[in-house]
N, C-alpha and C positions, 0 to 999 in steps of 0.2 A: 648355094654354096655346098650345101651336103651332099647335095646328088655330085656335085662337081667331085669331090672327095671318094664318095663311091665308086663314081667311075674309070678315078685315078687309080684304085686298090682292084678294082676286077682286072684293068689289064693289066696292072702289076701279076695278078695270082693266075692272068694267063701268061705270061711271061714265064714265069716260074715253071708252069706243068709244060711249056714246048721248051722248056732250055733242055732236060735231059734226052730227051728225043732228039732236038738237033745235035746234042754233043757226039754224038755216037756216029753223027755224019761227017762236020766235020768240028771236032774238039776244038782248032787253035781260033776259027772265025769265033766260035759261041761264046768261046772265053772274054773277048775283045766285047762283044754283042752285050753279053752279059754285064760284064762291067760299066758300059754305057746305058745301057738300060738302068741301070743301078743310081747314077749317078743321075741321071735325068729324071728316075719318080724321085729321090731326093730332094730335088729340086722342084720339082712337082707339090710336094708334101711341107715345103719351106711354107 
């Protein structure tokens, strides 16, 4: 269960460091991306 947890937070914290790189491609998809990402480790982390 821990490793599970772990694993949820590393790709969360890659998430995080390619959102700003994609924004810069294209801003309105990452925004959408982002938010669903968001709401999914959310969910993840419930």
């Amino acid at each position: 269960m821990q490793s599970d947890k772990e694993a949820k937070s590393l790709i969360f914290a890659s998430l995080l460091c390619l959102a700003p790189q994609a924004a810069l491609i294209q801003p309105d998809k990452v925004k959408l991306a982002s938010v669903l990402h968001f709401l999914a480790f959310q969910r993840l982390m419930e």
